[in-house]
C-alpha distance (Angstrom), angle and dihedral (degrees) to the residues before:
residue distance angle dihedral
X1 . . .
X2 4.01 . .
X3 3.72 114.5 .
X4 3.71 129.8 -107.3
X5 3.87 109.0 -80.4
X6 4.52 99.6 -136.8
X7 3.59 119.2 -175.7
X8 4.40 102.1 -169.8
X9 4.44 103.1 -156.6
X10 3.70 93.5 -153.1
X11 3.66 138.9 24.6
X12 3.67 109.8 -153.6
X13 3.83 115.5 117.8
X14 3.86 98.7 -57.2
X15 4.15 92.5 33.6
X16 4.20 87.3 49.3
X17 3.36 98.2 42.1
X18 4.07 97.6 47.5
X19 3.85 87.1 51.0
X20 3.60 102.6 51.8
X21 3.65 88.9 43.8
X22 4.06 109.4 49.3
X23 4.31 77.6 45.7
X24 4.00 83.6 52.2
X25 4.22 88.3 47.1
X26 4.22 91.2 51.5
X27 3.92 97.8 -86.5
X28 3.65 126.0 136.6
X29 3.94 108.0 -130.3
X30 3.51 142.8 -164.8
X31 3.58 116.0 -164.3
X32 4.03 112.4 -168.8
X33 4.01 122.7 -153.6
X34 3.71 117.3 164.2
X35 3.63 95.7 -165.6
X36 3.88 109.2 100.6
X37 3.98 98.3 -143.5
X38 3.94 95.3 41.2
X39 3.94 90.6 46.4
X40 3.87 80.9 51.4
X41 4.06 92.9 59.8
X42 3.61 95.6 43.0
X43 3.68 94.5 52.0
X44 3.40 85.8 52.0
X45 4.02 91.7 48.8
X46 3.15 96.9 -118.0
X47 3.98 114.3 128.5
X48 3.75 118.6 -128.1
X49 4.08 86.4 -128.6
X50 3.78 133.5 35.4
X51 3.59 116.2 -103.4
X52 3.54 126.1 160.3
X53 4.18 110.3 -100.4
X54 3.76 93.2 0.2
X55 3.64 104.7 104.3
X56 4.23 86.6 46.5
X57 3.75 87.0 49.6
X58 4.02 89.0 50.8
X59 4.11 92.8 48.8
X60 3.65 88.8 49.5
X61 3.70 95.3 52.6
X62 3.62 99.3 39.2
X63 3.63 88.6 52.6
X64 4.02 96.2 51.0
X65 3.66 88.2 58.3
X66 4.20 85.3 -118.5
X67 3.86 100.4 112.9
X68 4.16 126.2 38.7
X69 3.62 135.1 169.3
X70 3.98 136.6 -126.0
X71 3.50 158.5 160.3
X72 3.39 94.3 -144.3
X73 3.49 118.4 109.2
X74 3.85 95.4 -178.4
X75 3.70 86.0 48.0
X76 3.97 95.3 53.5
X77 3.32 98.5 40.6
X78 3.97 104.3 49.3
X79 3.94 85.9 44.6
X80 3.59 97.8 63.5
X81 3.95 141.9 61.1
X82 3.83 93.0 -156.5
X83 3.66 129.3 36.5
X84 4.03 123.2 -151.6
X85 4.08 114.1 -151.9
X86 3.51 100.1 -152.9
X87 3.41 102.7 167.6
X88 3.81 143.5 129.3
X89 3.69 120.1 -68.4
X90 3.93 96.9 -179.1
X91 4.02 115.7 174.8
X92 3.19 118.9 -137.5
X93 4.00 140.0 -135.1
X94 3.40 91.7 -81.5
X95 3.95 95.9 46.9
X96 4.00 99.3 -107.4
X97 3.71 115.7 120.4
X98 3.48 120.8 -123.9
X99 3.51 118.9 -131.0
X100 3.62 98.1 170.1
X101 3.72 82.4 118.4
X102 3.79 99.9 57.5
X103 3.85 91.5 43.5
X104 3.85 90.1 51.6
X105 4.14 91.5 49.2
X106 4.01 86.1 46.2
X107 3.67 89.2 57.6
X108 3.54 92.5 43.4
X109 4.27 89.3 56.6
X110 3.61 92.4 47.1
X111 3.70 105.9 48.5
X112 4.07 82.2 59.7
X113 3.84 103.4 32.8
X114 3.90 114.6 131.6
X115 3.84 96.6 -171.5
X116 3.90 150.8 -35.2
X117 3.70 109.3 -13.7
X118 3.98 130.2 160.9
X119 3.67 116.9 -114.0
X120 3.62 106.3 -142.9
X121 3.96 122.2 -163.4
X122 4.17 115.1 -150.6
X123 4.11 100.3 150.6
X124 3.93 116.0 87.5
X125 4.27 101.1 -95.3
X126 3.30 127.0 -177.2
X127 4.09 115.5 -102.3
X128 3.85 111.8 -81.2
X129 4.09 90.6 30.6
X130 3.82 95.3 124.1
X131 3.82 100.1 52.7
X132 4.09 82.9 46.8
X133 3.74 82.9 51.2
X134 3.50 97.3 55.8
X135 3.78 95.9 49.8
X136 3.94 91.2 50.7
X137 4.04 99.9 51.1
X138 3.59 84.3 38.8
X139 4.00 92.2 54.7
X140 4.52 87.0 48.9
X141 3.21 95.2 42.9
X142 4.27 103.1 106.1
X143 3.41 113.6 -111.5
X144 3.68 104.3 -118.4
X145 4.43 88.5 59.3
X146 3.83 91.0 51.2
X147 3.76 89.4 85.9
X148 3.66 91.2 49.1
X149 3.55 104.3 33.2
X150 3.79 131.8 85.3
X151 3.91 134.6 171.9
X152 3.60 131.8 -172.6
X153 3.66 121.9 -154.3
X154 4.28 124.0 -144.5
X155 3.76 125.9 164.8
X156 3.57 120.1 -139.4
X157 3.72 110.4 -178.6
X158 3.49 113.2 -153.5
X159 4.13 120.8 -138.8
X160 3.77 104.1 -162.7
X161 3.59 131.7 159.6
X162 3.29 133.2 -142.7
X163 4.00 109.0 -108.0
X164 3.70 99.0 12.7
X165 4.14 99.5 47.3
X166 3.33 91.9 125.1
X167 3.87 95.9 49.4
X168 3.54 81.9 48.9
X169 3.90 101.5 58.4
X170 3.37 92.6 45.4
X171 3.52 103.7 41.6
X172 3.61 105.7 21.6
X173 3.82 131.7 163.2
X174 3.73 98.8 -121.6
X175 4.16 127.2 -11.4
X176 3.93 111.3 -145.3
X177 3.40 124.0 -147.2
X178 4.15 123.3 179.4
X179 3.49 126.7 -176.0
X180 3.65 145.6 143.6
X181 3.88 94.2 -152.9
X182 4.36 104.2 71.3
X183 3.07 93.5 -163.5
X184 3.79 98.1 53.7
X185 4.03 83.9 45.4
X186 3.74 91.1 52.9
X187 4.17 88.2 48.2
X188 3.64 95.5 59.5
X189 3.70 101.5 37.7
X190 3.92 84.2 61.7
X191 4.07 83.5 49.4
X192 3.95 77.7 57.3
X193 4.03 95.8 47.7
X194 3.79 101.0 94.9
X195 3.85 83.8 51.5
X196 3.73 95.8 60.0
X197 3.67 93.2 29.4
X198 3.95 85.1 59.8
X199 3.78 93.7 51.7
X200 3.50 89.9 65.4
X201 3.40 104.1 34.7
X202 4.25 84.2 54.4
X203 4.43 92.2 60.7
X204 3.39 88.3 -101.0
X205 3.72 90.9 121.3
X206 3.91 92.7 130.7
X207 4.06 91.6 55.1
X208 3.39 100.1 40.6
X209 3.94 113.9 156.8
X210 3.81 121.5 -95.2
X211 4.01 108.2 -129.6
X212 3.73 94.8 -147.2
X213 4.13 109.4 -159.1
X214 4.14 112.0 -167.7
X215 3.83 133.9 154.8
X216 3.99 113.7 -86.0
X217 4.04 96.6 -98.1
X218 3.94 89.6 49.6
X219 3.78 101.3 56.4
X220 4.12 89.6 45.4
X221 3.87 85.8 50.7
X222 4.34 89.5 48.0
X223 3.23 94.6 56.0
X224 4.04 97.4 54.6
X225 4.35 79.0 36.8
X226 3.85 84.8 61.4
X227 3.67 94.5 42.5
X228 3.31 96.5 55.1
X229 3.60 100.2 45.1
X230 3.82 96.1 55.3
X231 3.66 87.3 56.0
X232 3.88 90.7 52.2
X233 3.91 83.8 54.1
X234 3.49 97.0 57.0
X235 3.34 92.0 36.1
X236 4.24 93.4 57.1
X237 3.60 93.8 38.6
X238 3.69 82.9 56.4
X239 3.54 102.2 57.2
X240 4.12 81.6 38.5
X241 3.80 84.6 63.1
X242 3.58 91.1 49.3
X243 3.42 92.4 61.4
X244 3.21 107.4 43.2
X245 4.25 86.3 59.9
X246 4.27 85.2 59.6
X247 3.65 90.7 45.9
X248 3.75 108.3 37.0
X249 3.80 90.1 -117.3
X250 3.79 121.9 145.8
X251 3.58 113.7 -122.0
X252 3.65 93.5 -166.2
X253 3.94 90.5 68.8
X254 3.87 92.8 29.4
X255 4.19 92.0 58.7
């Protein structure tokens, strides 16, 4: 069976990370970085960032042959089947997030697009990005390919931490995939297979990872859901703590 062409837009920590790891799983991957002295690093597999594992996982992958890096849009883009946006999301002063970035990176796929690919969102959006998404690749793309061109859109949040994120990918909790297209769903949960196939082949039978299927909007609203609720966490076992110093408790035994 050929492997999944990947193209990863992006390689900051969730961009990097996703490309050394779908090479790791038996993927052939394209990470693109326009920036002369970071494309540099990474060619050299060396991350732009420490993170425990990742720079290992990058030699390894460069060396099979599985994962390469460019500046080539063109390149990236007609060499893969699905394309990660792995881009920054910052917010700004005012609390919006700006995704001038991810627009400008859609753009940059369309204008060179060659057929049907699958638009995948990994960076933090806000709700309703991937319908948005749609509308502004399909406004780039030239007009003689929008007769023969066709993109799906999923979301696929990512939950890394810092210091394990490569753990994490490979051996996550639960993978989320959202999408109102099921077949492009069903394409990139089989992108995810080795992944879960791993788990179990690892022992880890009794923490295997929960492939969590919604509708586009959904998995865009879990990932702010999940946000939020780790907050609240730390924010309880906070006032918990605080407590426990009035009362004599020990919050060590109380959490």
């Amino acid at each position: 069976m050929e492997p999944h062409r990947v193209a990863v837009i992006g390689s900051g920590y969730v961009g990097t990370v996703a490309a050394a790891c779908f090479a790791s799983t038996g993927a052939q991957v394209v990470g693109l970085e326009i920036d002369a002295a970071k494309l540099a690093s990474l060619q050299r597999a060396r991350a732009l960032f420490f993170e425990r594992g990742l720079d290992e996982q990058l030699a390894c992958a460069t060396a099979s042959g599985r994962l390469r890096f460019t500046d080539d849009v063109a390149d990236a883009v007609r060499n893969s089947d699905f394309i990660f946006f792995c881009v920054g999301t910052p917010a700004g002063s005012d609390g919006h997030v700006d995704v001038g970035a991810l627009a400008e990176a859609a753009r940059a796929v369309a204008r060179v697009m060659d057929g049907p690919k699958i638009l995948v969102t990994k960076s933090t959006v806000p709700i309703g990005t991937g319908r948005w998404l749609e509308t502004v690749v399909d406004d780039a793309l030239p007009p003689s390919r929008r007769d023969t061109s066709a993109i799906s859109i999923v979301a696929n949040p990512e939950f890394l931490r810092q210091g394990s994120a490569v753990e994490d990918f490979l051996h996550p909790d639960r993978i989320v995939l959202g999408s109102d297209e099921p077949d492009a769903l069903e394409r990139v949960a089989d992108l995810y297979r080795p992944v879960l196939e791993q788990s179990f082949d690892d022992g880890r039978r009794d923490a295997l990872p929960r492939l969590v299927r919604t509708n586009l909007t959904s998995a865009e609203t879990l990932k702010y859901a999940s946000n939020a609720f780790l907050a609240l966490k730390v924010s309880f076992v906070n006032e918990i703590a605080n407590i426990c110093e009035l009362t004599g408790g020990d919050i060590t035994l109380v959490a």
